[in-house]
C-alpha positions as a printed Julia matrix, in Angstrom:
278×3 Matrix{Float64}:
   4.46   -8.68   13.34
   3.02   -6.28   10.85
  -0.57   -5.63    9.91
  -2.15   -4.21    7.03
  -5.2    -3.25    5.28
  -6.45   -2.05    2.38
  -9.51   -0.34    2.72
 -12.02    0.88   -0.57
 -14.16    3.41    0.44
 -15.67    4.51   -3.31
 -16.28    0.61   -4.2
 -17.56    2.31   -7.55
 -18.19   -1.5    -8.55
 -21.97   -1.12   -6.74
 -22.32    2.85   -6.75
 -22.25    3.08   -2.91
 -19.63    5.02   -0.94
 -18.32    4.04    2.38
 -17.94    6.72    4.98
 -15.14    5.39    7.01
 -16.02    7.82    9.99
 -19.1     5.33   10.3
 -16.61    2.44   11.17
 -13.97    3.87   13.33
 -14.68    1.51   16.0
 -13.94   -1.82   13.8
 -11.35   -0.23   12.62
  -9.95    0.51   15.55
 -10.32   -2.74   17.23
  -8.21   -4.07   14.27
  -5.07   -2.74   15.31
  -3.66   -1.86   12.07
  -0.08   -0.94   11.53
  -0.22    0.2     7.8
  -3.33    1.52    6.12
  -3.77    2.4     2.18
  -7.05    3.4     1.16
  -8.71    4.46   -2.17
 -11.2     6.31   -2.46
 -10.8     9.02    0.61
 -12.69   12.27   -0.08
 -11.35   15.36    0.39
 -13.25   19.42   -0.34
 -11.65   21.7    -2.24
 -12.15   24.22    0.62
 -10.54   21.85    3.64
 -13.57   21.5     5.55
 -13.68   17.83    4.89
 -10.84   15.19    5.01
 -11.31   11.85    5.54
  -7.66   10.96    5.44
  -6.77   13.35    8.55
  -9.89   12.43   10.37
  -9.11    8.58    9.57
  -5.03    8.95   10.66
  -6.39   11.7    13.77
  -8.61    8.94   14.96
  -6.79    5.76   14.24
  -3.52    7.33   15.73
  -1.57    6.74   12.64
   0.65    9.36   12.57
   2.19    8.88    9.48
  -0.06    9.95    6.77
   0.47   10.76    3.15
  -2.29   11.38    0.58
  -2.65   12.01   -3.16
  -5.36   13.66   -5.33
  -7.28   11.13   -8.05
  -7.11   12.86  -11.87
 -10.31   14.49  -11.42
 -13.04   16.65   -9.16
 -16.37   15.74   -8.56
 -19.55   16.36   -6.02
 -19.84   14.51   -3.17
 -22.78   11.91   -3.06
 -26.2    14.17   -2.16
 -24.28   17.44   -1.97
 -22.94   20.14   -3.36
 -19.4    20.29   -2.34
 -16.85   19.61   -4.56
 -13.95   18.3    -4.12
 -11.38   15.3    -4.9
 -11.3    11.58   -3.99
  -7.74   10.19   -4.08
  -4.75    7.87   -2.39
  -4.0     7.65    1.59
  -1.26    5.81    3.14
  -1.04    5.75    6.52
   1.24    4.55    9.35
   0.73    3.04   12.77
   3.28    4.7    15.72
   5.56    1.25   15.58
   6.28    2.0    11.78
   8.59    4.63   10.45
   7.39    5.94    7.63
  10.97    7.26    5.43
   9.85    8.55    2.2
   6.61    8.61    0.11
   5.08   10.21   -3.16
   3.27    8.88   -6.09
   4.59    7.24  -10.09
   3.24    7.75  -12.92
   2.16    4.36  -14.87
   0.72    3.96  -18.12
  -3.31    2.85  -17.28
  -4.5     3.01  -21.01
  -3.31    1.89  -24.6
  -2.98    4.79  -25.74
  -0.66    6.62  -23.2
  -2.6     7.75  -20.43
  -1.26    7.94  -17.3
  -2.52    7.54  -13.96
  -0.32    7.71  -10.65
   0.54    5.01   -8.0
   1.26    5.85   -4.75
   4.24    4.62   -2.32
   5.19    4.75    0.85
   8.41    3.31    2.38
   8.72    2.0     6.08
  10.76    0.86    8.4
  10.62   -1.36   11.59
  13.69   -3.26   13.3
  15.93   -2.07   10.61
  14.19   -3.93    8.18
  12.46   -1.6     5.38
   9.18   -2.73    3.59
   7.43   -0.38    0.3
   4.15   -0.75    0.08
   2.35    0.44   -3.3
  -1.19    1.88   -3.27
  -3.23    2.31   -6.7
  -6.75    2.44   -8.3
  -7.11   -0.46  -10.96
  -8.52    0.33  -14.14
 -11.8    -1.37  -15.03
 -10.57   -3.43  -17.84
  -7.85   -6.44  -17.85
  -5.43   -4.82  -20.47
  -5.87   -1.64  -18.31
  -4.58   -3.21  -15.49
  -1.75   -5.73  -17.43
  -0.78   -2.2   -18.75
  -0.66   -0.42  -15.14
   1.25   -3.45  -12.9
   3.79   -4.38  -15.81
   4.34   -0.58  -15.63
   4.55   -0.7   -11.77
   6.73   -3.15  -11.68
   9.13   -2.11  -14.41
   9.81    1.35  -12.45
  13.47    1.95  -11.02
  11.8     2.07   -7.45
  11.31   -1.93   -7.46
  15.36   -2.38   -8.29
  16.21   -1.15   -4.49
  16.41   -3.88   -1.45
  13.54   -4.08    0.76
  12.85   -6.58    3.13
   9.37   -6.66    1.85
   6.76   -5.17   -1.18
   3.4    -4.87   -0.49
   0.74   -3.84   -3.17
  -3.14   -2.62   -2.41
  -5.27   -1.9    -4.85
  -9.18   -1.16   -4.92
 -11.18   -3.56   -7.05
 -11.0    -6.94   -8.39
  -8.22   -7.32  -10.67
  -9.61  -10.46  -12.33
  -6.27  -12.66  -12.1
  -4.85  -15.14   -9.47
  -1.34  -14.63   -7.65
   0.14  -17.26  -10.22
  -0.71  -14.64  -12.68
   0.88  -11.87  -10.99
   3.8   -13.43  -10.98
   4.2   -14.05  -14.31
   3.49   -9.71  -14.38
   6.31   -9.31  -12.17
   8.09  -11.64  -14.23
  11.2    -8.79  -15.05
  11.42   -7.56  -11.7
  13.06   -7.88   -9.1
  10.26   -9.53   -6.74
   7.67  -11.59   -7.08
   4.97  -12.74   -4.92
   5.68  -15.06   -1.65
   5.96  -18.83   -1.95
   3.49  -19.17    0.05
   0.56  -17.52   -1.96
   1.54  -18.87   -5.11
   1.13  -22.2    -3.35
  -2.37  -21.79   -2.44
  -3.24  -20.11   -5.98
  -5.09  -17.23   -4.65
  -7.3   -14.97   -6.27
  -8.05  -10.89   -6.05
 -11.98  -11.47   -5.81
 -12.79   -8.15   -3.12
  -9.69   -6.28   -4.34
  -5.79   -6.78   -4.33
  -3.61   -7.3    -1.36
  -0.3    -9.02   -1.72
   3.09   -9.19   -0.39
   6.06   -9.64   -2.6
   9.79  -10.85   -1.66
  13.1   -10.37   -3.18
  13.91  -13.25   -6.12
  17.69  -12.99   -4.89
  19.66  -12.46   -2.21
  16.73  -11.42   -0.23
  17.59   -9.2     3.22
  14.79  -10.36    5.17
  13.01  -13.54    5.38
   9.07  -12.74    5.64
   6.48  -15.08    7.61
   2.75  -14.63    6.78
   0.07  -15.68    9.75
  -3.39  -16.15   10.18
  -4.85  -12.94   11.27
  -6.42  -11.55   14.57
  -9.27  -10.97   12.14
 -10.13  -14.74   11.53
  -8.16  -14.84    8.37
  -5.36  -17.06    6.34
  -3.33  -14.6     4.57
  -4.64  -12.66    1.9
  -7.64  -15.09    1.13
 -10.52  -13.04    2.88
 -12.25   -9.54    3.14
 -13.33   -8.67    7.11
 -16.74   -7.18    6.95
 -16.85   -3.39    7.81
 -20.57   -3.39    8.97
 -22.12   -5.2     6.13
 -20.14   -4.21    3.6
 -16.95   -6.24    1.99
 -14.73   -3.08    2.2
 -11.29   -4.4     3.52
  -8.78   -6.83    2.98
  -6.03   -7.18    5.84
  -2.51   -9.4     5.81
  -0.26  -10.3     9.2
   3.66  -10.72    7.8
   6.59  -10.22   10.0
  10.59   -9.66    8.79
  13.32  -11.51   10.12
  16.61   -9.77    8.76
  19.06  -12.39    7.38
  22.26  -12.07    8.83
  24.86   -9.72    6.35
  26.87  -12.33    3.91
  28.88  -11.31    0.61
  25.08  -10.39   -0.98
  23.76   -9.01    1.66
  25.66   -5.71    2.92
  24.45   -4.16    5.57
  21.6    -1.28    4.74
  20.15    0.62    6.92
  17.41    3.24    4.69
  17.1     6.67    5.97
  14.47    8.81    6.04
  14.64   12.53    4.58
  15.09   14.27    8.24
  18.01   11.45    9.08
  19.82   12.29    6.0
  19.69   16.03    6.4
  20.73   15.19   10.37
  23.21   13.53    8.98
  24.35   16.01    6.51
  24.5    18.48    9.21
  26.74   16.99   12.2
  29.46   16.68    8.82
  29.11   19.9     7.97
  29.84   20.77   11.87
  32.46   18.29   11.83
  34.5    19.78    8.93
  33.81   23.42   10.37
């Protein structure tokens, strides 16, 4: 089984910002095997990171963060510095590859960047997508569509996952219809219960054909069905967490065998050739 959470830390929707330092414990306790967070401050100078502290402490030792589009202070000081994208993995999950996109967030051109981070467990590989939502609807139409029209979602995993930081203001039915020309869409089993992205988005999305995995989704350790709830962090609404697991499907004419490598296998690889043909 495979846990994750989103986490918002900025939540600019009220004006307060979460220090997640404050929480560790909860967080902790939630045994979480992939993290993405928005929101995560770092100084321009080092002294502060809150994704290293959060990955140090959580012992995720896959970690992978990327700078929002602009600097500011921190709340009630006079540091500057950056709030941005963290992706983090628990021990049990091999994180392969990761980076950022960029996607269109405005009408007239602008672009923003989503981050992604691709995993493995049991052979089975899952990408999970991390990005700040624009505050309007046409914003965020204009963002996903983008998302999900990138060359990154034509590759066979045995899952998608996609986090994002506020309300998006649509249900899962919706969503679908946004993923509409890709090549996943969001599992049965949400579109069933017609969910909604009221605290933020958290969703997991399966291959339309010839799928290599079959995915499961189970009430929670955390008291929750799915996708449906937000576990208080202290008394704030700050997280949203999802229990899935993969069950590879057995290899038929569709479904070759593929095994994803990360950037140190390859080159491993690419080495004990190079010996060989020496």
């Amino acid at each position: 089984m495979i846990r994750v959470m989103t986490l918002n830390t900025s939540n600019e929707q009220d004006g307060v910002a979460m220090d997640p330092q404050e929480h560790l414990g909860q967080l902790q306790r939630a045994e979480i095997d992939i993290l993405c967070c928005q929101g995560l401050w770092r100084s321009m100078d080092g002294s502060e990171d809150q994704a290293r502290v959060l990955s140090e402490s959580l012992g995720m030792p896959y970690s992978c963060f990327i700078p929002g589009p602009c600097r500011q202070s921190k709340q009630g000081a006079s540091l500057q510095g950056i709030s941005g994208l963290a992706i983090m993995g628990g021990a049990g999950m091999w994180m392969l590859n990761s980076g950022s996109i960029p996607v269109i967030s405005e009408p007239g051109g602008t672009k923003a960047r989503a981050q992604f981070a691709l995993f493995r467990k049991n052979g089975t590989s899952v990408l999970v997508l991390n990005l700040q939502l624009c505050g309007s609807k046409q914003s965020q139409l204009l963002q996903l569509r983008g998302l999900f029209s990138h060359s990154l979602l034509k590759e066979k995993y045995g899952a998608v996952v996609l986090c994002g930081d506020r309300q998006a203001g649509m249900t899962v039915k919706k969503l679908r219809t946004i993923t509409g020309k890709s090549s996943y869409a969001p599992h049965q089993s949400l579109i069933s219960g017609d969910g909604s992205f009221e605290e933020g988005m958290l969703c997991i999305l399966t291959a339309k054909e010839h799928p290599v995995a079959a995915v499961s989704l189970f009430e929670n350790g955390l008291g929750q069905v799915a996708t449906s709830c937000s576990p208080a962090i202290g008394n704030r609404q700050a997280g949203l967490s999802l229990d899935f697991a993969m069950d590879r499907i057995p290899q038929d004419a569709y479904n070759k065998s593929f095994l994803p490598m990360s950037f140190e296998e390859q080159w491993s690889g690419y080495k004990a050739k190079a010996g060989a043909v020496a």
